[in-house]
N, C-alpha and C positions, 0 to 999 in steps of 0.2 A: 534685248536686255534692258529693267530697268535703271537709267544712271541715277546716283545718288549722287546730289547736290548739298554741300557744306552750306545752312544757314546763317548767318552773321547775327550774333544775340549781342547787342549794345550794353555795356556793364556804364552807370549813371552815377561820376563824382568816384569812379575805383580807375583813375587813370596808372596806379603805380603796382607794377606787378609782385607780392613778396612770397617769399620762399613757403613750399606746405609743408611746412614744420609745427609741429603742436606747443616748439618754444616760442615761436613769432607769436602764434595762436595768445599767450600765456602772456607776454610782454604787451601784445595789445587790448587785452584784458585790464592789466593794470594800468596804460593810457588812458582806459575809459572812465575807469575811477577817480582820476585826479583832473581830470583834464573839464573848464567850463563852459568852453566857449559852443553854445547850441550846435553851427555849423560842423565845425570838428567833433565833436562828439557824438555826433549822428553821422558822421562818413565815418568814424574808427569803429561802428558798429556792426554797418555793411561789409567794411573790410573785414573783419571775424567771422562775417556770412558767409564773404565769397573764399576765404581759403577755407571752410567748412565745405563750401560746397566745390570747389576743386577738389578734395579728397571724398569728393561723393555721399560725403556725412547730410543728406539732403535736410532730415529733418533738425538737426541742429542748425543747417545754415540759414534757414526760416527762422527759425527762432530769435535770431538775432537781426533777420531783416525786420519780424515783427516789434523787436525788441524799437530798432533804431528809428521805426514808423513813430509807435507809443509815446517814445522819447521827443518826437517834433509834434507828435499831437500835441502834447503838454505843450512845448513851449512856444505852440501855434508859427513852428516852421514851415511852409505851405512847402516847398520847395521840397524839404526833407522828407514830408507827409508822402506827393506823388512818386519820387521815386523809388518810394517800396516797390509799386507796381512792377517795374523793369526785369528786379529781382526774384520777385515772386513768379512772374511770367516766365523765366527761366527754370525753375523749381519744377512749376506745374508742368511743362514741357518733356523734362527728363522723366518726370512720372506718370504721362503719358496721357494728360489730364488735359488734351487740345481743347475742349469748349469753356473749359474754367479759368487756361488763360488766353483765348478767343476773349470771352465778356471783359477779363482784367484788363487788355490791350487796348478796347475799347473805352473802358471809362477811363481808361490813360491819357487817352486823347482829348480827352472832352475835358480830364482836371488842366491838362498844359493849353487850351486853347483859352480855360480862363484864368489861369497861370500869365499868359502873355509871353510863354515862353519860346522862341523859333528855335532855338537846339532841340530841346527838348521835345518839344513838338514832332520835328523832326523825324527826332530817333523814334518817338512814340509812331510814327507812321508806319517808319522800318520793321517795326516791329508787332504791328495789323497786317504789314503785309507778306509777315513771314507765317505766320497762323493762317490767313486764305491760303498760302502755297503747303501748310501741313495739311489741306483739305482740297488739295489739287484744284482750287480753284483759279486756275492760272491768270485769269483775266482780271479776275478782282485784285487780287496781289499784285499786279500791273500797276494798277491804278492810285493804290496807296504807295507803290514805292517810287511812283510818279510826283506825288505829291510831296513823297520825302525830299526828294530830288530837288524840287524847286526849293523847298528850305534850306535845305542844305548847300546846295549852289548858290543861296543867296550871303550864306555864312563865309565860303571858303572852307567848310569843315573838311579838308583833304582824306583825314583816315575813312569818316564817316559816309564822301562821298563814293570814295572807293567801295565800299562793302554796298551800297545801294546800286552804281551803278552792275556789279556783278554779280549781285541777285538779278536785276536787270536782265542780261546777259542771259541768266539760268533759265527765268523765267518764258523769252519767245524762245528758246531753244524748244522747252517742251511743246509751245505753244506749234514751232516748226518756222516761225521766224527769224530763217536764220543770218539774214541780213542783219537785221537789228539788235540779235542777238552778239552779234561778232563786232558791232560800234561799241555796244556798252562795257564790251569786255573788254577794250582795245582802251576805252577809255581808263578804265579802272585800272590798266598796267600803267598809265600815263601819271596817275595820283596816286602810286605805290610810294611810299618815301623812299627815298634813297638809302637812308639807313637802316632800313630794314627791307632787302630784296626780295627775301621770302614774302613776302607778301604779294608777290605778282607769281606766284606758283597756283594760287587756286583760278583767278581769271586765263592764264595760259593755258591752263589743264580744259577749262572749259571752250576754249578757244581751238585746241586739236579733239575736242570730243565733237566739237560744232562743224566742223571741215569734217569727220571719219562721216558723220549722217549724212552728209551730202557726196560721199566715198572722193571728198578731194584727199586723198592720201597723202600727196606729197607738201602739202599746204600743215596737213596737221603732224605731217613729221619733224616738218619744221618749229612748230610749238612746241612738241615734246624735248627737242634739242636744244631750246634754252629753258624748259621747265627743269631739265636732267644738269642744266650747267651750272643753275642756281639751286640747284637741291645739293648735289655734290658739294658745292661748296660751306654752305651755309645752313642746307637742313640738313635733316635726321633721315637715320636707315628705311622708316616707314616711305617717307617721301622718297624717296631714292627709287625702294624696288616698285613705287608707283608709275617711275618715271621709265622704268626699264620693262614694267609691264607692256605701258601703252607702246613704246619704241619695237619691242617682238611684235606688239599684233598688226602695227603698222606695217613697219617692213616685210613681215611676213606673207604679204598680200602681195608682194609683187619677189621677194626673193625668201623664199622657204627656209632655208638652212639656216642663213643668217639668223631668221626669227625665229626659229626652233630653238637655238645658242642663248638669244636672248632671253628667252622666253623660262629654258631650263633653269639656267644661270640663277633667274628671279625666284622661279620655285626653290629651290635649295638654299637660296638666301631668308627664304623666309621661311622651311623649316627650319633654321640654325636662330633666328630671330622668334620663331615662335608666334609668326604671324598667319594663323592658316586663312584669315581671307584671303590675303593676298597670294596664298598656294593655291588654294582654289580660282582665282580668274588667273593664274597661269595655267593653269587647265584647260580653262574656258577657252582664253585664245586659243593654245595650239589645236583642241578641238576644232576652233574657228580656220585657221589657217588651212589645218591637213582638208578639211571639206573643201575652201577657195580652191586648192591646188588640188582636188579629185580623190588623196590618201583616205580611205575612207575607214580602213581598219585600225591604220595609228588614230585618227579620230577617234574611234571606240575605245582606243587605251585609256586616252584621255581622259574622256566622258567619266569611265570606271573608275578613274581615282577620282573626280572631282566631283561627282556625287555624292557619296557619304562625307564629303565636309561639306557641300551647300547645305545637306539634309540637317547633319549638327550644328551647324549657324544658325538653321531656318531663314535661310534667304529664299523666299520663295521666287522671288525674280531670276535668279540667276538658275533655281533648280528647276525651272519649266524653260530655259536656255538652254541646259546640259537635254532636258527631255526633248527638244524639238531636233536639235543637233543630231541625237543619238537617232531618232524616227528618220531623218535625211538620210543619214550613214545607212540605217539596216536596208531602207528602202531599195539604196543605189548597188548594193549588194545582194539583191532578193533577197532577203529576210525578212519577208514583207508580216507575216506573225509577230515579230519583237517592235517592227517600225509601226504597227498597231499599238503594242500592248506600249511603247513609249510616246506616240502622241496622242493617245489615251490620258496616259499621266502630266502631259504641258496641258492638253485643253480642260479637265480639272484644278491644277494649279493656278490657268489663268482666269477661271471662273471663281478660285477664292480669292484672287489677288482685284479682280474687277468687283467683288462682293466690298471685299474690306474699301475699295476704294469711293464705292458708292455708298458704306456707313459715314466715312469721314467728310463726303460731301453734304451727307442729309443733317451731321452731327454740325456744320457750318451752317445750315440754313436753319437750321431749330435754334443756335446760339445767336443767329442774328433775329431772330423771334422773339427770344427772350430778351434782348438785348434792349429793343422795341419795346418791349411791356412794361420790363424793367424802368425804361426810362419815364414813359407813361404814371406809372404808379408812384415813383419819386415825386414828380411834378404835382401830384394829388394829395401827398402826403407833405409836402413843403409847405400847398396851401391851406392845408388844416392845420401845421404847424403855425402858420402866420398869424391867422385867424385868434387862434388859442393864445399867441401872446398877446396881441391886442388886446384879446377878452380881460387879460389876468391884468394887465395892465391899467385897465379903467376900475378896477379892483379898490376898494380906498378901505372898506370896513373888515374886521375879522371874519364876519361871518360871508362874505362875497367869497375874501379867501379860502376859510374851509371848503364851503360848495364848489369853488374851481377844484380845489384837493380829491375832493372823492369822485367830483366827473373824471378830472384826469384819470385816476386811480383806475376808475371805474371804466375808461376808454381803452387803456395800457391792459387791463383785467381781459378786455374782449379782444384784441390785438393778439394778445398769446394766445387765447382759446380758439379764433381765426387760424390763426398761423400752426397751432398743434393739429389740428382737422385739418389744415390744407396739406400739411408733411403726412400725416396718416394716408390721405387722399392719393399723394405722391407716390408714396412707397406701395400701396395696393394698386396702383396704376401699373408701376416698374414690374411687381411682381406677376401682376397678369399678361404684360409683354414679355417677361422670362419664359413663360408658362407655353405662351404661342408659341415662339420660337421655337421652343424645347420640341413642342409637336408637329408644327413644319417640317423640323431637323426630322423626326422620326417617320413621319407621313413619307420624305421625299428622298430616306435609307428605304422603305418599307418597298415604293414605287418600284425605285431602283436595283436593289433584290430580285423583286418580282421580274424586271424586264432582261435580266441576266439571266437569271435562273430561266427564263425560259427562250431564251437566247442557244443557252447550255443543252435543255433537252430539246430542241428542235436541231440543234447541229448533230446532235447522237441518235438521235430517230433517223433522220437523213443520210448523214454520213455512215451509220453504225446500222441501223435496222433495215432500212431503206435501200442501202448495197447487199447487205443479206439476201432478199427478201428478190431482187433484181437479177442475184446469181444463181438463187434455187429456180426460177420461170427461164433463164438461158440453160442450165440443166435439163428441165424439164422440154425445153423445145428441142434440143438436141438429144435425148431420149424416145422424142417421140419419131424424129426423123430414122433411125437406129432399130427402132423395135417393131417388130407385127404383132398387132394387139388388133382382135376382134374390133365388129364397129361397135359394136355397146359399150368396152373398152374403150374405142379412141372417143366416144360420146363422153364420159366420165371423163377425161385427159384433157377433153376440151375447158369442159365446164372448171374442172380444176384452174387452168392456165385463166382462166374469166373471172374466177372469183382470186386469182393471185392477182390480176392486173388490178379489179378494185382495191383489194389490198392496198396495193403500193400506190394509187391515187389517195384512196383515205388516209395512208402515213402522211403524201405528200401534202395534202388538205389540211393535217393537225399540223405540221410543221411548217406551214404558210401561215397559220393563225397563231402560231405560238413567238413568230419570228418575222412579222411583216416585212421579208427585202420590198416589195414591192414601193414603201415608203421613200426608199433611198433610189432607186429605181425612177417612178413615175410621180413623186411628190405626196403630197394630203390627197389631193382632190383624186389622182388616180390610182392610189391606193383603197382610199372607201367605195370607188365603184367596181373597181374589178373585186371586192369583198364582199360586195351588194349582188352581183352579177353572179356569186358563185354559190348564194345560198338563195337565187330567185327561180323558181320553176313554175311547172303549170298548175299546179294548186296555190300558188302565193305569188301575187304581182310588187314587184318593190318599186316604187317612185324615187328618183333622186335627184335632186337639186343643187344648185351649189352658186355660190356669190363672193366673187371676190379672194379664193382661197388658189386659184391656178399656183402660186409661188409657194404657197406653205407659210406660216408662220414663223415659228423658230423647231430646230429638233426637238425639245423635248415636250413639249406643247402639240407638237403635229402628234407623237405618239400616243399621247393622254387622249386627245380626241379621235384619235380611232380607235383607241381602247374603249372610251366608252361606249360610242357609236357601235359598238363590236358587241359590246354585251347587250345592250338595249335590246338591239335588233335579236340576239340568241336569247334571250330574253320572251321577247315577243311570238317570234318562232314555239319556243316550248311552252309557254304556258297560255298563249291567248286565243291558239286554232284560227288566227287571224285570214282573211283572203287577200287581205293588200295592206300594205306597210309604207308611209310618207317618210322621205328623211330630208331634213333639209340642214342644210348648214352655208352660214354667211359671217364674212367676217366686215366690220364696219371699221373705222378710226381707231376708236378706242376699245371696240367688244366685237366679241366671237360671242356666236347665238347660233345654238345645237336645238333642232327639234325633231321628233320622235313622234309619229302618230300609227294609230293600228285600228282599226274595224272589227277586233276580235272582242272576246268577253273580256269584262274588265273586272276592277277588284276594287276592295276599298282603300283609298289609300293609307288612313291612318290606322291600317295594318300592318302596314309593312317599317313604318314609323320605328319599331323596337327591331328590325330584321337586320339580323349579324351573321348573312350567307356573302361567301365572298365577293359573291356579284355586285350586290347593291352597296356594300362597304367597298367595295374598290372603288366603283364610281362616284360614291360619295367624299371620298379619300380623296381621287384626284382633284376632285371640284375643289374639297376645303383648298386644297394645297396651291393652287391658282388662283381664291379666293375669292371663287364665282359664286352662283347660286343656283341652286338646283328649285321647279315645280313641277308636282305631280297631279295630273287630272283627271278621274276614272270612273267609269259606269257601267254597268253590265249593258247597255243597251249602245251605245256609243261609243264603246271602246276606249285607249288609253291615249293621252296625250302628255309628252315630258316634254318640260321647255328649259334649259341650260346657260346661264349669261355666264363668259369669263370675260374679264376687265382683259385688256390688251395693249401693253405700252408701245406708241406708235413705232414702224421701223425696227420690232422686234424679230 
């Protein structure tokens, strides 16, 4: 299951908390009006942002961080100017806008480092390296919250170092560092103030999540017991039944009943509070526990309510947890049908959850790209600014001035017309990747359709026609043992019982081709030859080769290349009267390279260029959809040669 980790977002010069009332709101509206002094007048601006944006009124809480920016532009406050950034960074975050405040975070950094600011600076780090951990880049957010660290330990900033050292803490937990992970956490309860306790509720919490992964049990039930001693006292219902959660999954583990109590307790506290996350991971544990302890049917009770709230949250993490659970359970109970069709549904859940999670890592490396150019093109424009004031400056006559006037003019003129063609340029680019996407998506439903659907009629020919077809030939053998029939008779009887046995080989033959087990079975490599072997006789010699593929690929990549491989070759077979057929396939670092050769007659190829028979569209399908490249090479006298490159991400 994945853990969700509380971020620390730094609020800059908003130390004092005021009530979300629209009359505070209104009273510091009219503060702003009367009030001169630059400094204060640019923090009572933020302050209207941030109780805008505590009541999640986002776009008006921008408005006034823009407002209070404007406001220190004019009166050239440097100090006021940067810490819009913090603000806004916050804004873009809830709205879900990681790489717009990724680049903000970054020139955050670069205004306080020529700021001369070390708080600031600081938090500016904290706050880079809480954007690499929204982009799972756990190593790089390391590194800048290392950096925070040292500023801020060189400050004493106690709140500030608290919140860095237990991102800290969050950060090798995932990483699986769990040594170091359990110093910075230990640390950050040590710089909790005193007067405010709660504040060592999220590093404790992190502190028995850090001990459950390494199954010290007794270690993190101990955190939990003074998480649960400081919540009760001083926090809120939410914290409470968090603390009651983790306390059933723990104890549960070594004493069942107890953590069933616990466990119920919390659910019913938090239907009556109207919390159903937190209904739902009591689900989750007792699911968890009834498995530990063998219950495998109260397990499934479980599972069945806590499903349709993961599915309504869309937590996908915790809903491919309920599926993997539920696959254990049906499994240990022979239901091995439903422990199919349920970890069926975890290992797609985890395939969108590993998708989305390698957009947000490529959306971090495209932001530190731009970030790069961005700052590049500054520095180029800085020095054409310089330049152009010098020029204007050795200016003395009217007319030197006009001619600077209409170059400028005349620069600015090309500048917009640039920048309108680059935005066009942008947007036709976005929309041509929407476009791929879109047919990816539908290429790799179409695929997968296609490998069910014949999944479905190979198990019903098999199962269905195939045991038919087995009971009529046991009939007819026990008919014939039973009956006196002439021998011209039992000649006809025989031949019947001969051409039933082909029968039920050629079902068996359609329903091998329709449903490769042999894949899952004996791999890629002895799947394509025992495939080669069963359509090679003495009028047609098949060659087969192979390099490097003994292990197979990944699943669904090993399928697509026997499928192709599959039609080529049925392919070849019916239309080219071939007498020997090459197959080669090798897989290299980065490429898989499929070749196809025949000796038979050939065709032209840019005939078949416009051809929308399933065959050659399938394989063409898959190719796109792998995003290989297909060539075709053909002569009537020479025969056909297809040569296949699919790119291949190492260790797939």
């Amino acid at each position: 299951m994945k853990n969700l980790y509380l971020i620390s977002i730094i609020l800059f010069c908003c130390q004092n908390v005021f009530p979300q009332e629209h009359s505070k709101i209104d009273s510091l509206k009219k503060l702003i009006e009367k009030e001169k002094d630059v400094a204060k007048k640019t923090r009572l601006f933020n302050l209207v942002g941030h109780l805008y944006d505590e009541q999640s009124e986002l776009d008006s809480a921008l408005h006034y961080y823009t407002a209070a920016k404007e406001f220190a532009i004019k009166n050239k406050y440097d100090i006021g100017v940067a810490s819009f950034d913090f603000h806004a960074i916050m804004i873009l975050n809830k709205k879900g806008k990681f790489k717009d405040a990724f680049l903000l975070a970054e020139e955050s950094v670069e205004k306080f480092k020529k700021l001369k600011s070390t708080k600031n600076l600081g938090i500016a780090y904290l706050n880079l390296g809480n954007q690499w951990q929204y982009f799972s880049d756990f190593e790089r957010a390391s590194e800048y919250y290392l950096l925070a660290k040292n500023l801020l330990d060189s400050l004493q900033d106690k709140n500030n170092q608290r919140m860095v050292n237990n991102n800290l803490g969050s950060v090798f937990m995932e990483m699986k560092q769990f040594e170091k992970a359990k110093e910075y956490c230990l640390k950050a309860i040590e710089l909790a103030d005193r007067e405010y306790p709660t504040d060592k509720l999220l590093p404790l919490h992190n502190l028995a999540l850090n001990a459950k992964n390494q199954k010290k049990y007794e270690e993190a039930l101990k955190y939990i017991e003074q998480y649960l001693e400081i919540a009760q006292r001083f926090g809120n219902e939410y914290e409470i039944l968090n603390g009651y959660l983790a306390k059933g999954n723990l104890i549960g583990k070594t004493n069942l009943d107890k953590g069933i109590n616990y466990l119920n307790n919390a659910i019913v506290q938090s239907q009556k509070n109207d919390f159903p996350e937190k209904e739902m991971f009591g689900y989750l544990y007792l699911a968890e526990i009834y498995i530990d302890h063998k219950k495998f049917r109260q397990a499934l009770e479980s599972i069945e309510l806590g499903i349709p709230i993961a599915e309504e949250l869309g937590m996908k993490y915790e809903l491919s947890d309920f599926h993997k659970k539920a696959s254990e359970a049906y499994e240990h109970l022979g239901n091995f049908e439903e422990a199919l069709k349920h970890n069926r549904e975890h290992e797609k859940l985890i395939s969108e959850i590993q998708l989305e999670e390698n957009k947000n890592r490529l959306l971090g490396l495209e932001a530190k790209y731009q970030s790069e150019k961005k700052e590049a093109e500054i520095k180029i424009l800085n020095t054409q600014s310089k330049a152009q004031a010098l020029s204007i400056r050795k200016k003395n006559t009217l007319n030197y001035i006009f001619f600077g006037a209409v170059l400028l003019i005349g620069i600015i003129s090309i500048l917009s017309y640039l920048n309108y063609k680059n935005r066009q340029k942008i947007s036709q680019q976005r929309i041509q990747e929407l476009e791929t996407e879109k047919q990816l998506s539908a290429t790799q439903a179409l695929l997968q359709g296609q490998e069910d659907e014949r999944s479905r009629m190979a198990k019903e020919l098999h199962d269905g026609l195939g045991g038919l077809l087995s009971g009529v030939k046991l009939n007819l053998n026990n008919m014939q043992k039973k009956l006196i029939i002439t021998e011209e008779d039992g000649n006809s009887f025989e031949k019947s019982i001969t051409l039933l046995d082909e029968s039920i080989s050629e079902l068996r033959r359609v329903a091998h081709n329709l449903m490769p087990e042999s894949i899952l079975k004996f791999g890629l490599d002895g799947a394509i030859r025992e495939f080669l072997q069963s359509v090679d006789n003495e009028n047609l010699k098949i060659n087969y080769q192979s390099y490097h593929i003994e292990n197979g690929i990944n699943k669904q990549l090993d399928i697509s290349t026997y499928r192709i491989i599959q039609e080529l070759v049925n392919n070849a077979i019916k239309h080219s009267d071939a007498s020997e057929i090459l197959v080669q396939v090798r897989k290299d670092e980065h490429l898989l390279v499929i070749d196809v050769e025949d000796n038979g007659k050939g065709f032209d190829p840019d005939s078949i260029k416009k051809e929308s028979g399933m065959g050659l569209t399938g394989i063409r399908s898959r190719i796109n959809y792998w995003k290989g490249s297909l060539q075709i090479e053909s002569t009537e006298k020479e025969g056909t040669s297809v040569n296949i490159e699919i790119p291949v991400v190492p260790n797939s």
